[in-house]
C-alpha positions in Angstrom: -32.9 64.4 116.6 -31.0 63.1 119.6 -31.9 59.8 119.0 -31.1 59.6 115.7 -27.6 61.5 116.2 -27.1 59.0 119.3 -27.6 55.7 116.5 -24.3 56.8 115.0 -21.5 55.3 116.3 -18.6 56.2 118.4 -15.9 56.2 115.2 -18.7 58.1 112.9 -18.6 60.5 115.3 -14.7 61.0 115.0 -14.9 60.5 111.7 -16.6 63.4 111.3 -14.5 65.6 113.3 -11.2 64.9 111.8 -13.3 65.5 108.7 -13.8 69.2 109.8 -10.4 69.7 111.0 -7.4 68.4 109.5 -8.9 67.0 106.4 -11.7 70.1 105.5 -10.2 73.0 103.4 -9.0 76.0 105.6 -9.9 78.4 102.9 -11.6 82.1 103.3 -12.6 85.1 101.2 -10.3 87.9 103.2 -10.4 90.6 101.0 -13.2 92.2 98.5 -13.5 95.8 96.8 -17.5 96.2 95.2 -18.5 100.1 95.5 -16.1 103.2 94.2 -17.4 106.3 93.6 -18.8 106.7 90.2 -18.0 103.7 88.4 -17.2 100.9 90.2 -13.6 99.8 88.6 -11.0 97.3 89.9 -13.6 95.5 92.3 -11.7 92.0 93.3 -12.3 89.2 95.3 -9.1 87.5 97.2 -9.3 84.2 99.0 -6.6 82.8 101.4 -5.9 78.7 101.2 -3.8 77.3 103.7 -1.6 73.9 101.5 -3.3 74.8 97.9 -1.0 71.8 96.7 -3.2 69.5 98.5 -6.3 70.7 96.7 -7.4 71.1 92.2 -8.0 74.9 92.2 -10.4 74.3 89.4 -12.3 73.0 92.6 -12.3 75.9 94.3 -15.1 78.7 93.0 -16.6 82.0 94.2 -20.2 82.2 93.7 -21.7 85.3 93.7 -25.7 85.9 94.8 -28.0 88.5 94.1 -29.6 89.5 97.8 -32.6 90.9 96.3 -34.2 87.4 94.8 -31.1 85.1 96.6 -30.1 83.8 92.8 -26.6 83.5 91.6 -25.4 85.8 89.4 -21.2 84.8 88.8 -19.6 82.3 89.5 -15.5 82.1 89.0 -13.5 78.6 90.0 -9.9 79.4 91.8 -7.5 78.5 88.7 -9.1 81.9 87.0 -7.3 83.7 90.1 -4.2 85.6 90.1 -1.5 83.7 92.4 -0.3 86.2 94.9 2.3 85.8 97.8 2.6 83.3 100.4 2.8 83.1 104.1 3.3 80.5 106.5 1.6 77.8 104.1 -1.1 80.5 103.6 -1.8 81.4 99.5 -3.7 84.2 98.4 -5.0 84.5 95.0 -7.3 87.5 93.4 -9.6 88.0 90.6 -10.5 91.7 89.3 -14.0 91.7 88.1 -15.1 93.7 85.0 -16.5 97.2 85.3 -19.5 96.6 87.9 -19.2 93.2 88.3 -19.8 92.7 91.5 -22.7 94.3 92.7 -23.4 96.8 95.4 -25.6 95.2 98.0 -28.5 96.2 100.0 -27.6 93.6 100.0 -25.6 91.4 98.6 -23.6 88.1 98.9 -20.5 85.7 98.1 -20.1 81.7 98.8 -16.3 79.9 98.6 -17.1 76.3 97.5 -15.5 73.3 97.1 -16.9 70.7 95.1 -19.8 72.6 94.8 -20.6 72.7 98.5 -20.4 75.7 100.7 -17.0 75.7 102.7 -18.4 76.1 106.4 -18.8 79.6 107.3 -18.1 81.0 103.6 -21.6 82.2 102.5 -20.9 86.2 103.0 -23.1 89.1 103.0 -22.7 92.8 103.0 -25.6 95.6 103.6 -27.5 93.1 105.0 -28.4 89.5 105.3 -31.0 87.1 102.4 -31.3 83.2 102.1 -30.4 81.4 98.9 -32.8 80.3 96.3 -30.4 78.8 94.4 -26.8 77.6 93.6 -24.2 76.0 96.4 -26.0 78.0 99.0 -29.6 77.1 98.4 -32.0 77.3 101.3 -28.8 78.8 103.4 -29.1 82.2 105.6 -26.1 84.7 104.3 -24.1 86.0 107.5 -23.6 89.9 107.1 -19.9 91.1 108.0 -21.3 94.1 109.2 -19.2 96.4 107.5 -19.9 98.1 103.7 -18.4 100.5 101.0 -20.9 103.2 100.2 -18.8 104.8 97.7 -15.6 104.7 98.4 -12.6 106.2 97.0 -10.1 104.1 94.7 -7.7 101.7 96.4 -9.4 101.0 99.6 -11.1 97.5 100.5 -12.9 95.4 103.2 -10.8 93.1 104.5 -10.2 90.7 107.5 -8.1 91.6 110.3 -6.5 90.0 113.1 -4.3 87.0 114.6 -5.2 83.6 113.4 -5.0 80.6 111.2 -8.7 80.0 110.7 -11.6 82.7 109.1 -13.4 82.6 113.0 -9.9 84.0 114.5 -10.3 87.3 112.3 -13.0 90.2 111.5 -13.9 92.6 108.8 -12.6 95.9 109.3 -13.9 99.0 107.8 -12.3 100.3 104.4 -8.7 100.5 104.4 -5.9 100.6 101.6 -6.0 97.3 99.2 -3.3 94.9 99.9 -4.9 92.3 97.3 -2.4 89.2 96.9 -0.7 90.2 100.1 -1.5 89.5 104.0 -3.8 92.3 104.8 -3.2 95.4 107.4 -3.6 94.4 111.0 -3.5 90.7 110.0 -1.2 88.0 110.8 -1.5 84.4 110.0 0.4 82.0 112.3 2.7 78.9 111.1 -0.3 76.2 113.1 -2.7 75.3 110.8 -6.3 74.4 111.5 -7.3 71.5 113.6 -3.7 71.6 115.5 -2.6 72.3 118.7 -2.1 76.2 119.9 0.3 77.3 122.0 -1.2 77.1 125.3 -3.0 73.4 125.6 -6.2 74.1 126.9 -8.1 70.6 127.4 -11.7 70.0 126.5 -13.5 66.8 127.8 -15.8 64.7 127.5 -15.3 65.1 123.5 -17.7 63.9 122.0 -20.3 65.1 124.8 -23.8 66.0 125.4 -23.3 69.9 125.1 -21.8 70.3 129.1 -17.8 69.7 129.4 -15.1 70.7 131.2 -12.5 72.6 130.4 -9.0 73.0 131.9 -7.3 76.6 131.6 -3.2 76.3 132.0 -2.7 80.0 131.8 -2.9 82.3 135.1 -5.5 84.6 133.6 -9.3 84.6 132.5 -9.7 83.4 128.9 -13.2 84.2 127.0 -14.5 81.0 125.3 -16.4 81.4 121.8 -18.3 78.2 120.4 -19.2 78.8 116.6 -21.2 76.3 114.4 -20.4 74.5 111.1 -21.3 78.1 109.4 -18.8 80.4 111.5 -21.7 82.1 113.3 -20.7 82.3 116.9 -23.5 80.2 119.3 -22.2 81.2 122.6 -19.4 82.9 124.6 -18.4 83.4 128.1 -15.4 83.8 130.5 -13.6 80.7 132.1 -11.4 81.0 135.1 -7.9 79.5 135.1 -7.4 76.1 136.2 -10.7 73.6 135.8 -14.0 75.3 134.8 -17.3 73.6 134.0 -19.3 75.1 130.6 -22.6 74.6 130.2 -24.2 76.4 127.0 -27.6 75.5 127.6 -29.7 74.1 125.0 -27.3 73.6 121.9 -28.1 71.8 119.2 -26.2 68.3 118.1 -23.7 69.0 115.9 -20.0 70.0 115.0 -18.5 73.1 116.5 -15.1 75.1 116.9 -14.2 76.5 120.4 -11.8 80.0 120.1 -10.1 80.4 123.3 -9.2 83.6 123.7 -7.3 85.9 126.1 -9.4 89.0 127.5 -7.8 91.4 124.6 -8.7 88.9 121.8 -5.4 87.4 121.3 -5.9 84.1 120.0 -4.5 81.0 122.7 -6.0 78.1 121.0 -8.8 76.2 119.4 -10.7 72.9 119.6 -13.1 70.9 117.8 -16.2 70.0 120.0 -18.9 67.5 118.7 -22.9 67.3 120.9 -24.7 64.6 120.7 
């Protein structure tokens, strides 16, 4: 694997970065209602893009999967959604599903595409986790949000929650009242987009490396750093001192990856995109 990752060249290699930063769509699922008591009415889906106008909608689809044999069982494209509000260059858009049209898990799962291809880290399960058999997921492991609706009352939903501008910066919270079309409770998306420099400048090098870098802290505190894969499931995290640290996540695989820095509390101080090779 090494060698043949090694036989790509130097500009490849970047290529594929910017390709996962500036370039890929920064688009989520941050909001979904599945399970009321009784009958299951006014279940939605809502999805966040950051810059829509760059993108077709019609592009754009949520898939919806079965858990039980991992087939699809819905799928809607973006331009069916409902255009909600806007903030900082964030849209949000919703579709209400039919009476029990999404369905209740044990479990249960939803992919954001574009193109037909899986937008990294957007294959979502609830009540536990399946693989794919089919569809824009196939042969992909679901990652389970860890929260559910086992009957809930009208008006409440799961959603997202946190400070952020990418889907790793936030978390599912338990149900809480719908805000569908609208930034969620205990969320707030910033004005940087994906891929751009944070607030504090926190410097990661050699990039592109062989999975041990440096990493130079400006702040006079502790930061926790997170490394997530292509699939927003987090690999490793661990505490760097302020100043110049050396991190060393042991055997990692090649690939593409997005480093969270973090203060102690979870506030967000910036990100960068790390490629191993």
């Amino acid at each position: 694997m090494k060698k043949n990752y090694k036989s790509l060249s130097i500009t490849a290699i970047f290529a594929a970065l910017l390709s996962f930063s500036g370039i890929a769509q920064n688009a989520w699922i941050n909001e979904f209602h599945y399970d009321d008591y009784g009958a299951d009415t006014n279940e939605f889906i809502e999805v966040v893009i950051q810059n829509p106008g760059n993108y077709t909608l019609s592009a754009f689809s949520v898939v919806l999967y079965n858990g039980v044999n991992g087939s699809v069982y819905d799928t809607k494209t973006l331009d069916q959604f409902t255009v909600g509000a806007t903030v900082n260059g964030f849209k949000f858009y919703t579709y209400f599903y039919p009476l029990n049209g999404i369905q209740n898990g044990a479990p249960d799962g939803m992919v954001l595409a574009y193109n037909e291809a899986v937008i990294p880290g957007q294959f979502l399960s609830y009540e536990g986790a399946f693989t794919a058999t089919d569809g824009p997921a196939s042969g992909m492991a679901s990652v389970d949000i860890l929260v559910m609706e086992v009957g809930v009352n009208e008006g409440l939903s799961l959603q997202l929650g946190g400070t952020g501008t990418a889907y790793a910066d936030f978390t599912w919270q338990d149900s809480i009242a719908e805000t569908h079309g609208q930034l969620n409770k205990n969320q707030e998306l910033g004005p940087v987009g994906i891929g751009e420099i944070g607030k504090t400048n926190f410097v990661v090098y050699p990039n592109p490396n062989h999975g041990s870098f440096r990493i130079t802290n400006p702040v006079s505190e502790e930061a926790i750093i997170s490394i997530y894969n292509i699939n927003g499931q987090l690999v490793t995290e661990e505490k760097i001192s302020s100043g110049e640290s050396v991190f060393n996540p042991g055997n990692i695989a090649n690939g593409i990856y997005m480093a969270r820095i973090s203060k102690l509390n979870g506030d967000l101080l910036d990100r960068e995109k790390i490629v191993v090779y």
